[in-house]
C-alpha positions as CSV (number, residue, x, y, z in Angstrom):
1,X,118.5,112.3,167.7
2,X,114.7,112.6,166.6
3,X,112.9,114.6,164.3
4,X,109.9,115.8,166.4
5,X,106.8,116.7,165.1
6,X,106.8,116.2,161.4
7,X,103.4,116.8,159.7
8,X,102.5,116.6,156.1
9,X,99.9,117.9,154.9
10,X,99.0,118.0,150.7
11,X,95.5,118.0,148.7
12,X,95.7,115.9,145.9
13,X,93.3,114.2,142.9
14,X,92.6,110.6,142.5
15,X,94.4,110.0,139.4
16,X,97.9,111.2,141.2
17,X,97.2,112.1,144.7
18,X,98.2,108.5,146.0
19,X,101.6,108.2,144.3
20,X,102.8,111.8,144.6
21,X,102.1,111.4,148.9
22,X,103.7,108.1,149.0
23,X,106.7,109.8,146.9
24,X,106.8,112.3,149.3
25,X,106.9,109.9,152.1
26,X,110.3,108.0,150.5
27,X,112.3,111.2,150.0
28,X,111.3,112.2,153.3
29,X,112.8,108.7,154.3
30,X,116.0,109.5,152.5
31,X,116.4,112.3,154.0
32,X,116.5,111.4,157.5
33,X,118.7,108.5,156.5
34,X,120.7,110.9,154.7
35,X,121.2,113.3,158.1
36,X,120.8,110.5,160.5
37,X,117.3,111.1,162.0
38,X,115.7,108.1,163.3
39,X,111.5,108.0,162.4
40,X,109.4,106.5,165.7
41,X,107.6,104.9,163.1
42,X,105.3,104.0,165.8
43,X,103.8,107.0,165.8
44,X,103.3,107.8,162.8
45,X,99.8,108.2,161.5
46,X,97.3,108.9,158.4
47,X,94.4,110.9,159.2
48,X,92.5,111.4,155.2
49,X,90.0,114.4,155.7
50,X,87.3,115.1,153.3
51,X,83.9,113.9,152.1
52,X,86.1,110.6,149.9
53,X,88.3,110.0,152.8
54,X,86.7,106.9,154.4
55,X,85.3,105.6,150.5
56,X,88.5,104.4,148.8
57,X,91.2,103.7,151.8
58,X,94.7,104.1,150.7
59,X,98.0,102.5,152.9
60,X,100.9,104.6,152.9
61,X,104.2,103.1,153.8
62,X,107.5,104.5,155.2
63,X,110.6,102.3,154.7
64,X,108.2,98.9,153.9
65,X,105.8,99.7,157.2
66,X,102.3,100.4,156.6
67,X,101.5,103.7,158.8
68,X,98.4,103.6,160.8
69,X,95.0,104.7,159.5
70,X,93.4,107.2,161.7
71,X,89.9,108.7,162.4
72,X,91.1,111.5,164.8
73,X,94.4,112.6,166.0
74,X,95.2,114.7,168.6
75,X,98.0,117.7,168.5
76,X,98.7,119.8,171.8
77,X,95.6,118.1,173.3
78,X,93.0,119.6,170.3
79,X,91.2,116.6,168.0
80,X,91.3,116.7,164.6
């Protein structure tokens, strides 16, 4: 069983922006251990928006693996 389609999606501030996603990212973790979903961590992605987006990257991780950075990603065939 899969989760399919999972986006996240927060605006955040420097100071805890970073550490509030990456929390996020953990208990979303948990959670599919929890209930036995698997995460195709393979495609997972990190597409930052916003005029500081490409100035100070940030890695998130889920379960220790760094989640690919990015620049567009495509969703029912439209580019973001």
């Amino acid at each position: 069983m899969y989760a399919d389609d999972l986006k996240l999606v927060t605006n955040f501030n420097k100071q805890t922006g970073v550490t509030n996603l990456q929390s996020i990212l953990d208990n979303l973790y948990d959670w599919t251990v929890q209930w036995q979903l698997n995460i195709n961590l393979s495609k997972c992605r990190v597409l930052h928006l916003g005029n500081a987006a490409n100035s100070h990257p940030v890695s998130y991780f889920i379960n220790g693996v760094k989640l690919v950075d990015e620049c567009s990603v495509g969703d029912l065939g439209v580019l973001t």
